[in-house]
C-alpha angles and dihedrals in degrees: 000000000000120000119222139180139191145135145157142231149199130189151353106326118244093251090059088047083053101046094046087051089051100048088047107060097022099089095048102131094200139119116307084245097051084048089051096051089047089046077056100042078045098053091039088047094052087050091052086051089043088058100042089059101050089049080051100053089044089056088042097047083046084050098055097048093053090069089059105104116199101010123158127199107274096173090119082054096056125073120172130210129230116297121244138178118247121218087261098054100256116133106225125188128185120242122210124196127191114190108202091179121115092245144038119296148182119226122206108196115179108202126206119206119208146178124246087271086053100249109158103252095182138330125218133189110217114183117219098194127190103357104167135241114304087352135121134225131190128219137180129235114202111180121239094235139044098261117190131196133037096331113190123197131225134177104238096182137358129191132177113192 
């Protein structure tokens, strides 16, 4: 069984969105009141960022997919394993593919992760090239950004080509 990795990214990470707001309206000097109204432009600032990478990383991950000539929907060939949390923060999830052509063939999986409500946390592309003939290959998804939380994983789109 061969291992392969790969992923992609866009953007600033959420941690370096953080750290800037931080540095920027931590030396304010002002009333506890006017503090507390930057803390909240802050926090509403970093969710506004949030959500402009992950649009980012959709229209990436679409992007991507795009590139990908002759693929067929492979969704019934790829199978993931059980999320889990690396020490960094980043939620990783194993891909298996299983190509059940009768030649060699490169898989494209793009992986969503999501919350418990099923709110899209983050979406990543791995790439599973060359797995033989009948054979299956296993990949690993880490997302782009530190999740937290109970993080699930689903295949959003799979493609052998």
């Amino acid at each position: 069984m061969a291992g392969h990795r790969a992923r992609w990214t866009t953007g600033a990470t959420l941690a370096v969105a953080v750290a800037v707001a931080l540095g920027t309206t931590g030396c304010s000097g002002g009333a506890p009141s006017g503090s507390a109204s930057q803390a909240a432009s802050a926090v509403s600032s970093l969710a506004s960022q949030a959500d402009e990478m992950l649009s980012s990383a959709t229209a990436e991950a679409s992007r991507r997919l795009d590139e990908v000539k002759n693929g067929i929907d492979a969704r019934n060939a790829v199978t993931l394993g059980t999320p889990a949390t690396a020490s960094d923060g980043h939620a990783t999830v194993a891909v298996r593919v299983e190509n059940r052509a009768g030649s060699a063939k490169s898989f494209a999986v793009r992986v969503d992760f999501k919350d418990s409500g099923g709110n899209l946390l983050d979406t990543v592309v791995v790439t599973v090239p060359g797995v033989p003939a009948g054979k299956t290959a296993t990949a690993t998804a880490r997302s782009i950004r530190k999740l937290s939380g109970p993080v699930r994983a689903e295949v959003g789109t799979a493609l052998r080509y």
